[in-house]
VMD Tcl script that draws the C-alpha trace (Angstrom):
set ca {
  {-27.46 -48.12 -18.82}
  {-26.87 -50.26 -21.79}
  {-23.68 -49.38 -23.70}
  {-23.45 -48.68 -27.41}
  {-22.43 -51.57 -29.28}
  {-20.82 -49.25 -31.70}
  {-19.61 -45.96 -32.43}
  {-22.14 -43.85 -34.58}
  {-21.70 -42.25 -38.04}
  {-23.44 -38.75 -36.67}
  {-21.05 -39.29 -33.61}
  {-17.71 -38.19 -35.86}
  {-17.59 -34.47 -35.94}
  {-16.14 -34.30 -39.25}
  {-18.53 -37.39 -40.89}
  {-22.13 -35.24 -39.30}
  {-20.45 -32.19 -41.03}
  {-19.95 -33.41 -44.09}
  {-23.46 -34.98 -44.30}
  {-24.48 -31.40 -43.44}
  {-22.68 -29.22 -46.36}
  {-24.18 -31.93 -48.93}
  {-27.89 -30.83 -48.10}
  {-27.00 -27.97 -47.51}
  {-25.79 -27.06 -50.97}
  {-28.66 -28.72 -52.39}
  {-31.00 -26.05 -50.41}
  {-28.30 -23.15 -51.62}
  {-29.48 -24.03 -55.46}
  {-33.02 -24.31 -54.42}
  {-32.49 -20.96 -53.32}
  {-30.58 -19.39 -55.86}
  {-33.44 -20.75 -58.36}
  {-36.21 -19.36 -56.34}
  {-35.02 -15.80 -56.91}
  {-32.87 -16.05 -60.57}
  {-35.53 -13.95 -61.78}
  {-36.21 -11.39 -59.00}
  {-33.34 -8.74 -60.31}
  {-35.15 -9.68 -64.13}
  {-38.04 -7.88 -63.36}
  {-37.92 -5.11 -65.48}
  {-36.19 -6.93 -68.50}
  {-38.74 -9.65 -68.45}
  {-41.53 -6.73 -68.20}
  {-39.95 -5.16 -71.35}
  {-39.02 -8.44 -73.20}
  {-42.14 -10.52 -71.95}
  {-44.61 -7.89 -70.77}
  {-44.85 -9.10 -67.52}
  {-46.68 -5.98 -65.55}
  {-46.69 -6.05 -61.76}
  {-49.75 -8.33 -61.66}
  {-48.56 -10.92 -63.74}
  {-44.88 -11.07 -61.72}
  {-46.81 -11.08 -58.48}
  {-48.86 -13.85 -59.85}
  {-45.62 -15.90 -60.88}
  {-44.10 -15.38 -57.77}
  {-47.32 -16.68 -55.49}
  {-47.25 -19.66 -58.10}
  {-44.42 -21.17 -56.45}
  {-46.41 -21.98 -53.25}
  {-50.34 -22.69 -54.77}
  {-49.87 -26.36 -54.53}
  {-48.24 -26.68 -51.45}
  {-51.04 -24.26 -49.97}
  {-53.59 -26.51 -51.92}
  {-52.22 -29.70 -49.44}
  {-49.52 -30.97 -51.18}
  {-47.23 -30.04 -47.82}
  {-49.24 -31.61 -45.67}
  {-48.80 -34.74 -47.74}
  {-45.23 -34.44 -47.81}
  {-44.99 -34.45 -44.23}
  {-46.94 -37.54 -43.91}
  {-44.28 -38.88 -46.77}
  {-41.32 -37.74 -44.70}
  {-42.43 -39.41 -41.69}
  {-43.83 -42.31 -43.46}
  {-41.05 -43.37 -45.90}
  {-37.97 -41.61 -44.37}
  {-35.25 -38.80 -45.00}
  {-34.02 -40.74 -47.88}
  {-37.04 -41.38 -50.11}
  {-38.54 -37.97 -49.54}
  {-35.37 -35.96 -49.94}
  {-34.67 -37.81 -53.49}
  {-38.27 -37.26 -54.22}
  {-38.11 -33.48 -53.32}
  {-34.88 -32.74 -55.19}
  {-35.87 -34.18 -58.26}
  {-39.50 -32.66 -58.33}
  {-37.33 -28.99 -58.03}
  {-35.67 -30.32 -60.98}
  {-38.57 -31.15 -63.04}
  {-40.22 -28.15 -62.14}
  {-37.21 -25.74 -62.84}
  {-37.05 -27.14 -66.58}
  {-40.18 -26.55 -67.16}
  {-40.14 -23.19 -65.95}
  {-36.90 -22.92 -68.42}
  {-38.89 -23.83 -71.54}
  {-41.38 -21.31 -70.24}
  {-39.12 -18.43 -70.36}
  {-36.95 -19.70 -73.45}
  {-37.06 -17.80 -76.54}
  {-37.38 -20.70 -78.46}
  {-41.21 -21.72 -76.69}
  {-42.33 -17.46 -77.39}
  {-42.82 -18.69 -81.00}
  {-44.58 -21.71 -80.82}
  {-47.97 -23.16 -81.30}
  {-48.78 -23.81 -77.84}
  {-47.14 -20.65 -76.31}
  {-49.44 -18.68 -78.64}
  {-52.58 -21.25 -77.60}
  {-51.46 -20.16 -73.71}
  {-52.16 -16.18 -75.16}
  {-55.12 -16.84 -75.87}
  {-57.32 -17.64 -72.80}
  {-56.64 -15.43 -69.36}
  {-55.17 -12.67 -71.37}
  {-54.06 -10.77 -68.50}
  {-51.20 -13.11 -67.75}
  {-48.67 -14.20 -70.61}
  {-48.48 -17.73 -71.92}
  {-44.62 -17.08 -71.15}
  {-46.09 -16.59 -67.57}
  {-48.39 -19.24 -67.39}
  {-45.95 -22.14 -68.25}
  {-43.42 -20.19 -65.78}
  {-45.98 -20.24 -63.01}
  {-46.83 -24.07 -63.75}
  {-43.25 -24.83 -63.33}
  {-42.60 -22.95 -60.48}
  {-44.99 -24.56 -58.78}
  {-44.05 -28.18 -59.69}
  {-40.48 -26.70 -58.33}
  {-42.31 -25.32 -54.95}
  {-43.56 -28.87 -54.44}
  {-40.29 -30.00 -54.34}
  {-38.45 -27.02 -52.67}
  {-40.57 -26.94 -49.69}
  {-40.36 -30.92 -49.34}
  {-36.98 -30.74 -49.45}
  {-37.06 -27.64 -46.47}
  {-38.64 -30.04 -43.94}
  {-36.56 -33.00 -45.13}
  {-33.28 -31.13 -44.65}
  {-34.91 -30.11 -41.08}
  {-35.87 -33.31 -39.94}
  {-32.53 -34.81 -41.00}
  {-30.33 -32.48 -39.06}
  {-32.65 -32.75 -36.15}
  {-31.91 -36.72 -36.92}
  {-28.57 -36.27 -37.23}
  {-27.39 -33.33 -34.51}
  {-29.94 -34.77 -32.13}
  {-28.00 -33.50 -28.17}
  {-25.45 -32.11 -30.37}
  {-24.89 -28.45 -31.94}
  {-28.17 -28.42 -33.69}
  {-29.11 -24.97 -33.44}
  {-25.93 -24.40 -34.98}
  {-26.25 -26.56 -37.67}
  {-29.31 -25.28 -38.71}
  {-27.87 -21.85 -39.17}
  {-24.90 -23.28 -41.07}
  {-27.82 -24.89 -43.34}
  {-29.43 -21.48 -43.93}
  {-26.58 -19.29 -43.92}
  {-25.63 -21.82 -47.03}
  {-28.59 -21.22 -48.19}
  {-28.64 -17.65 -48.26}
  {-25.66 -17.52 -49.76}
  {-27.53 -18.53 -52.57}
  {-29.43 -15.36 -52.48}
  {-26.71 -13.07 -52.19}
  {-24.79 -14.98 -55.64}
  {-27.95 -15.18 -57.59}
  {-28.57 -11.70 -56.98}
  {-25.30 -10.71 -58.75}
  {-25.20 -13.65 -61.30}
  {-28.49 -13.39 -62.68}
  {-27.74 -9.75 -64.28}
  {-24.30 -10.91 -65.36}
  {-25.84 -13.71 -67.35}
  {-28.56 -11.77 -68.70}
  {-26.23 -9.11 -70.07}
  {-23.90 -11.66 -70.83}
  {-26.31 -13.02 -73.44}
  {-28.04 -9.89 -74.41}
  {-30.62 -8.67 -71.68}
  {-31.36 -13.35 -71.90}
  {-33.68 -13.99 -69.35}
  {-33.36 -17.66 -70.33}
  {-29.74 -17.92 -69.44}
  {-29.61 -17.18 -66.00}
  {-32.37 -19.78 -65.63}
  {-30.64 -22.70 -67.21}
  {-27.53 -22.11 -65.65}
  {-29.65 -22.52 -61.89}
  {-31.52 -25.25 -63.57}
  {-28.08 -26.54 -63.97}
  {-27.24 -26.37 -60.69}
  {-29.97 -27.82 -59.10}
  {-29.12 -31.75 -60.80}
  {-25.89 -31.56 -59.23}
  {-27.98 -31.00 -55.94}
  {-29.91 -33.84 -56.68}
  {-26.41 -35.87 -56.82}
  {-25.52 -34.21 -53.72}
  {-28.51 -35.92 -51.73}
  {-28.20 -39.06 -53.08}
  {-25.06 -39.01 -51.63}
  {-26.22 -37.88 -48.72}
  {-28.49 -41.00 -48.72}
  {-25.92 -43.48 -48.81}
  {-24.28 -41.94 -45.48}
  {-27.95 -41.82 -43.90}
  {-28.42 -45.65 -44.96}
  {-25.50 -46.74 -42.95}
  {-26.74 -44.66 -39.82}
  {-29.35 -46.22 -39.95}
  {-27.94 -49.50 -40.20}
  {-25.61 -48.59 -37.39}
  {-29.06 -47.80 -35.50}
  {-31.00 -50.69 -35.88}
  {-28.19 -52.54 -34.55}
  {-27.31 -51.01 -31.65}
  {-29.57 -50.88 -28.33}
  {-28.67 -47.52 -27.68}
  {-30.58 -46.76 -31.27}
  {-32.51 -42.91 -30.83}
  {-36.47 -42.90 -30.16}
  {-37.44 -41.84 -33.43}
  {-36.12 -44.56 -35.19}
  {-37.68 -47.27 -33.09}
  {-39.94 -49.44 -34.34}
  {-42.42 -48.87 -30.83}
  {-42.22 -45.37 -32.30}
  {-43.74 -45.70 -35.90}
  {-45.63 -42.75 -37.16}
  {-49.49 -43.18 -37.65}
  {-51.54 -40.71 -39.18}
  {-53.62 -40.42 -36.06}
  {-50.65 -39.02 -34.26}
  {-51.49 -36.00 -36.20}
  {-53.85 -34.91 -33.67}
  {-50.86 -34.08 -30.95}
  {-49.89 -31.31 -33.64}
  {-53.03 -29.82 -34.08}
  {-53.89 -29.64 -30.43}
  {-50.88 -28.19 -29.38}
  {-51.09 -24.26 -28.65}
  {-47.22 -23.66 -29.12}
  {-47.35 -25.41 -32.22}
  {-49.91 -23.06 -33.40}
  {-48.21 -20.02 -32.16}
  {-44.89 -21.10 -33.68}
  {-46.93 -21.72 -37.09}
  {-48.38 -18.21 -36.55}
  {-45.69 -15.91 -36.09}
  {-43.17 -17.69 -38.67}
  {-46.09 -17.21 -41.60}
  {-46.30 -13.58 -40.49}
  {-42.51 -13.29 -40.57}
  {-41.45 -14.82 -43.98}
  {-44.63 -12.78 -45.69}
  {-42.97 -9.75 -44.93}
  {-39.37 -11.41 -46.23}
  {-39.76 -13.76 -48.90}
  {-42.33 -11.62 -50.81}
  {-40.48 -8.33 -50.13}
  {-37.40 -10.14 -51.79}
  {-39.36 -10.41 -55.02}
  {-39.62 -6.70 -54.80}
  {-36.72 -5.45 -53.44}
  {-34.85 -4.96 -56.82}
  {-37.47 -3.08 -58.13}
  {-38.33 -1.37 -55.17}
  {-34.76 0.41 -55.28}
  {-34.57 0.94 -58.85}
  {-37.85 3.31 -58.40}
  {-36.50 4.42 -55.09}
  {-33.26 5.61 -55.68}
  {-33.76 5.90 -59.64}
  {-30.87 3.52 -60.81}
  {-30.45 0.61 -63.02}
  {-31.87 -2.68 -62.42}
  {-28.58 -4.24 -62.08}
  {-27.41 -1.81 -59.73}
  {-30.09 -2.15 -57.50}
  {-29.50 -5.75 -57.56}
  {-25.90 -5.51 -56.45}
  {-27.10 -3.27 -53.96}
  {-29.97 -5.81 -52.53}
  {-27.64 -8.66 -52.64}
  {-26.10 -7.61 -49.59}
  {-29.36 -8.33 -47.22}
  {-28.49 -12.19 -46.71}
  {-25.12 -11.24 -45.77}
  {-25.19 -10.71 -42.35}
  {-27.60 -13.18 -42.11}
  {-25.21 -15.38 -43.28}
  {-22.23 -14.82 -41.11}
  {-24.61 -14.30 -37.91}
  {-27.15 -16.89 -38.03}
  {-24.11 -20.05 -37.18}
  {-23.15 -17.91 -34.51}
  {-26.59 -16.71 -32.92}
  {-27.23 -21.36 -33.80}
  {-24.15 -21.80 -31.50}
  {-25.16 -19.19 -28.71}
  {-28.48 -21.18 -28.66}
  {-27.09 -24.05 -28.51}
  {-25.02 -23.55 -25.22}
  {-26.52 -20.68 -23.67}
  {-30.56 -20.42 -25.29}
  {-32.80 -17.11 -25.26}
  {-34.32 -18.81 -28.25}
  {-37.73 -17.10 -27.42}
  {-35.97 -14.10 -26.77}
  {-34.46 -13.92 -30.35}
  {-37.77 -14.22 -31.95}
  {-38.87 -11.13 -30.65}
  {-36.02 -9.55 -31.19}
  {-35.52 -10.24 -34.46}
  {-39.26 -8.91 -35.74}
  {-38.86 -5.65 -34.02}
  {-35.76 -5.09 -36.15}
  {-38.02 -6.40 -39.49}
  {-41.04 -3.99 -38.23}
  {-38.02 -0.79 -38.13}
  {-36.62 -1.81 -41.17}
  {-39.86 -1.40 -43.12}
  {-40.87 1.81 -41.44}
  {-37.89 2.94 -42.89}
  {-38.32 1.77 -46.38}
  {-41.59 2.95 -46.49}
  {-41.08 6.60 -45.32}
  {-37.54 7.78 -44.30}
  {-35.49 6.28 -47.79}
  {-38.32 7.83 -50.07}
  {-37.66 11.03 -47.88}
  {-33.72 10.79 -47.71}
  {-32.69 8.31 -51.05}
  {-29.50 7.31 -50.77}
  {-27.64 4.25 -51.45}
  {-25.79 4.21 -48.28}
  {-29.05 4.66 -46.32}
  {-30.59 1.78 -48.80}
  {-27.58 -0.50 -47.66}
  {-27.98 0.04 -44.15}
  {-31.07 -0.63 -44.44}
  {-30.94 -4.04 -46.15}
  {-27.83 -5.43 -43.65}
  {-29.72 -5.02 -40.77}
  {-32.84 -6.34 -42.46}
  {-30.42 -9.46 -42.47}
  {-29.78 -8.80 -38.64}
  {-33.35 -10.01 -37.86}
  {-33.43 -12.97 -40.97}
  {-30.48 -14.15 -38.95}
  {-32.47 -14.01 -35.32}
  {-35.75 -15.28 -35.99}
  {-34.84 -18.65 -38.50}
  {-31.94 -19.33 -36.05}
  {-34.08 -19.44 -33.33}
  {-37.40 -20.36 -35.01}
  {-36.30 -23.56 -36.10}
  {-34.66 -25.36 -33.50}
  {-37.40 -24.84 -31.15}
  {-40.15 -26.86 -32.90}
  {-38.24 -30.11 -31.78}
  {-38.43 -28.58 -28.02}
  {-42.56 -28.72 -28.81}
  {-43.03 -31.84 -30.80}
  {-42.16 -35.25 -30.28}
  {-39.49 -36.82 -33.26}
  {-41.89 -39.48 -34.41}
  {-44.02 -36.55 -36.34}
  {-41.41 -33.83 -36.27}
  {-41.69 -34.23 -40.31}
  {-45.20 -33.74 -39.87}
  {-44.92 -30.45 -37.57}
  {-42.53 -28.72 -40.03}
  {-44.43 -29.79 -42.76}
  {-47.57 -28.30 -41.44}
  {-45.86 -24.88 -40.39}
  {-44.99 -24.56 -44.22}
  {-48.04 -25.19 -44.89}
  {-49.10 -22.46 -43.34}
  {-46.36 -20.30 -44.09}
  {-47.06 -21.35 -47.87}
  {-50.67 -19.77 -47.13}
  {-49.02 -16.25 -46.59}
  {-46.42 -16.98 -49.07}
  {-48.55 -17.54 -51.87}
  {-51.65 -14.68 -51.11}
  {-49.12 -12.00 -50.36}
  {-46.58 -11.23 -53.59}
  {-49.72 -11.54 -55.33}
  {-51.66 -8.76 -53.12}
  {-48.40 -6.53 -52.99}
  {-48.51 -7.03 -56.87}
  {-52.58 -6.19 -57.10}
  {-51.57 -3.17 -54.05}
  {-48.63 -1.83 -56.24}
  {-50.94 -1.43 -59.54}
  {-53.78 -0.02 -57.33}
  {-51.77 2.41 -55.48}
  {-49.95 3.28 -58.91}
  {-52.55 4.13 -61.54}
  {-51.19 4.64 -65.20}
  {-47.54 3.79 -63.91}
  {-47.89 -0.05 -65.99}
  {-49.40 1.42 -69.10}
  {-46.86 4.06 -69.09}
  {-43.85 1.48 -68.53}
  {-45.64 -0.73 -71.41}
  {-45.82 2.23 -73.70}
  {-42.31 3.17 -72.77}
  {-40.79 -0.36 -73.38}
  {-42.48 -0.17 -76.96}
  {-40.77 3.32 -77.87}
  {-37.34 1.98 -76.48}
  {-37.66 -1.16 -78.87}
  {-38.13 0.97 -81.58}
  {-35.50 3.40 -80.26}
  {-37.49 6.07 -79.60}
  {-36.42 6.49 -76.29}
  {-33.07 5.42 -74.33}
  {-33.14 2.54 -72.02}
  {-32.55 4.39 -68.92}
  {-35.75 6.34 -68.94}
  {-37.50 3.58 -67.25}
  {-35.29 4.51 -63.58}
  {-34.74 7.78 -64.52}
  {-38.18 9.31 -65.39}
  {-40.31 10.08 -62.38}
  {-43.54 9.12 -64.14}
  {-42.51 5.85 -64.71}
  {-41.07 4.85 -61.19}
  {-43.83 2.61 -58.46}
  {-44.49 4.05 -55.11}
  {-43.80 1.72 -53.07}
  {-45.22 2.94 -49.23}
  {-48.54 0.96 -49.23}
  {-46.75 -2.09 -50.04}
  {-44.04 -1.58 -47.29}
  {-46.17 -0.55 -44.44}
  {-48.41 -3.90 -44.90}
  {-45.01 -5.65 -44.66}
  {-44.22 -3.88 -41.39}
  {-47.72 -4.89 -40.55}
  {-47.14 -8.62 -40.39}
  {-44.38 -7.71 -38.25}
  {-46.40 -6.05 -35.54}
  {-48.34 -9.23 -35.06}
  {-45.10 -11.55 -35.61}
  {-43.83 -9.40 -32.80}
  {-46.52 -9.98 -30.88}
  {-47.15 -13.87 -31.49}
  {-43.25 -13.59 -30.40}
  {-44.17 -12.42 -26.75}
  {-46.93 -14.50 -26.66}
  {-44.66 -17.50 -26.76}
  {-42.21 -16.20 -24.24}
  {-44.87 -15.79 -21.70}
  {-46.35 -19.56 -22.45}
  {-42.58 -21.45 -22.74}
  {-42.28 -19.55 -19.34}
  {-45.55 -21.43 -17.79}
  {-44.83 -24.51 -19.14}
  {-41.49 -24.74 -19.42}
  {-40.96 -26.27 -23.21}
  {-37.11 -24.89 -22.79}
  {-37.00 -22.10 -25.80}
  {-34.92 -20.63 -23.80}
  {-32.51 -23.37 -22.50}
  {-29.68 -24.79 -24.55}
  {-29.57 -27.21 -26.79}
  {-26.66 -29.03 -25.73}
  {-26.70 -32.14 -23.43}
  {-23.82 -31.57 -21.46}
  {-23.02 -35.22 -21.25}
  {-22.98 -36.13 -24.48}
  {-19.91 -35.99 -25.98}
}
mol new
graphics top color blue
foreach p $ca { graphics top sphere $p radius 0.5 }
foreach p [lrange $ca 0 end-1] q [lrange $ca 1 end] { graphics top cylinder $p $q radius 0.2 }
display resetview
């Protein structure tokens, strides 16, 4: 065996590390800007008149170009030009995107010309909403690029060494996000007056200095790969035998696992992501308290998510059950909405509610922990970028249909409830009424059971799709359930 001319950059435990937190951090803005306004649904309702529909509508908007291709072309990007280009790219579309989605939301853009121009046609959403939604979907382009991108370069960069567990350290970063935008958002708003353009500018904020964190990510990946070219012992995926042609597409498409991986993670994130949209709301009506309260509250589910998911990474990574997880992990989701959807109605409480919501973040911590490392088991690394791309594709497809049907479901299943709110946010402007009438009053709260038992739908077939791929790995022996660790690589 030919010996390494040199020691590798991704060799030194603390150097891989490093180049690890910097993505990482740029994914924990994306993530706090995804949801900055899901605890501001009921002050941007009163302040913007933003009804279910027209939230549900801004919240699918962050995925309706990716769904309309633009992920599969960002795959082809990442595997075409490289980590570097695509991650740059990706980080400064989110940036883009966000300020748009700032001036969309400002107070300053209610008043002008154009805003009122946006009023005028497709009455039924705000102009405020409109520019949001075209925003947020500039930023989706770039959040989602920069998903696979971050993949692909820890599969790059762990590659025989702890990636499962790196991946969870990437998303329990991430989800950290989640759990401080949750509580930051209010603060901000009531900072600055009920603001809902605060809270966005300071993520907006946030997200540049990601961009500066991947470009200095870059410079690290540069000299790998220099390192790489010139060493014999360079890895398969960077070899030039091993360049990526758009035929080699077909391998994805053809592949059963790949398909059944794609499968159950759509059906799992549409009963997360979109519920988290929700979930603030969802307890305010619920339990009947204030907005920010319920926020606090929610901002616990990505806590045990967070603490578990490097741990379940490492237990993959030198003992496996990956397939297992997966299963695991949606039978918890599928109990967990059961239980919002008919025991906390029956039994409101906030210590049920919490309960609840951590070990929501049980299964959020089994499923991505598992889910993730195993597509490299599937797909060879010369269109790995292409594989993950396509699975968010897909998982885009559920991602964008489903906040808006739960949005069209909730107004459906709740007849009057918007016109009431509406009618009630007018009489508390004039002060007619007191502020907490809108989680107080019965009248004026959503039921919420519809909504929760098609979430706990997806996760009977997630469940499913998750046995499935036990039973195949098992024929064919892909590994899912083998570590990731090469013993002899040290």
């Amino acid at each position: 065996m030919t010996e390494k001319l040199q020691k590798l950059l991704n060799d030194n435990f603390a150097v891989r590390w490093i180049a690890l937190i910097l993505i990482a951090l740029m994914m924990f803005f994306g993530y706090m800007f995804v949801d900055v306004m899901s605890p501001l649904q009921t002050l941007i309702e009163q302040s913007r008149g933003w009804g279910p529909s027209s939230f549900g509508t801004y919240a699918a908007s962050e995925y309706f170009l990716n769904v309309c291709g633009f992920l599969i072309l960002a795959g082809i990007i990442l595997d075409k030009c490289g980590i570097r280009f695509t991650g740059t790219l990706s980080a400064s579309l989110m940036v883009i995107g966000a300020t748009i989605k700032y001036i969309g939301v400002s107070d300053a853009f209610q008043t002008t010309a154009f805003c009122g121009w946006l009023n005028s046609w497709w009455v039924a959403l705000p102009g405020s909403a409109k520019m949001a939604c075209l925003g947020f979907m500039i930023f989706g382009c770039g959040c989602e690029m920069a998903g696979i991108t971050v993949s692909k370069s820890i599969a790059k960069w762990f590659k025989g060494k702890e990636m499962a567990l790196a991946m969870g350290v990437e998303m329990a970063i991430a989800r950290l996000g989640v759990f401080a935008v949750l509580s930051i958002s209010p603060l901000i708003a009531n900072k600055y007056g009920g603001s809902v353009e605060k809270p966005v500018l300071f993520c907006t904020i946030l997200l540049i200095i990601g961009l500066i964190n991947f470009i200095v990510f870059s410079l690290m990946d540069r000299k790998l790969d220099k390192q790489l070219a010139a060493n014999a012992m360079g890895s398969t995926e960077d070899s030039s035998d091993e360049e990526f042609h758009i035929s080699d597409l077909k391998a994805i498409f053809t592949s059963k696992m790949f398909w059944i991986i794609a499968l159950l993670c759509v059906l799992y994130y549409s009963a997360i992501f979109p519920f988290q949209r929700y979930a603030t709301n969802f307890l305010e009506c619920t339990l009947h308290i204030p907005a920010a309260d319920a926020a606090n509250l929610f901002r616990w589910f990505p806590i045990l998510a967070m603490v578990l998911t490097p741990f379940l990474g490492s237990f993959i990574d030198y003992k496996g059950k990956g397939a297992s997880m997966l299963m695991y992990g949606a039978l918890i989701m599928i109990i967990c909405h059961l239980s919002f959807a008919f025991l906390l109605p029956a039994f409101p409480s906030k210590g049920l509610a919490l309960l609840l919501i951590v070990v929501l973040g049980v299964s959020f911590s089994l499923v991505p922990a598992s889910l993730w490392p195993s597509v490299p088991k599937v797909i060879e690394p010369k269109i790995l970028g292409s594989a993950y791309s396509l699975i968010f594709w897909i998982q885009n497809i559920g991602l964008c249909f489903v906040p808006k049907i739960i949005g069209n479901v909730l107004a459906a299943t709740n007849p009057g409830i918007e016109q009431a709110r509406s009618a009630a946010t007018s009489a508390i402007a004039n002060g007619e009424l007191d502020a907490a009438v809108m989680h107080t009053d019965p009248s004026l709260m959503y039921n919420y059971t519809t909504c929760m038992v098609i979430f706990a739908s997806f996760g009977i077939i997630a469940f499913i799709m998750g046995i499935w791929l036990k039973i195949e790995d098992k024929k064919k022996g892909y590994g899912l359930e083998l570590p990731n660790v090469v013993k002899d690589n040290k």
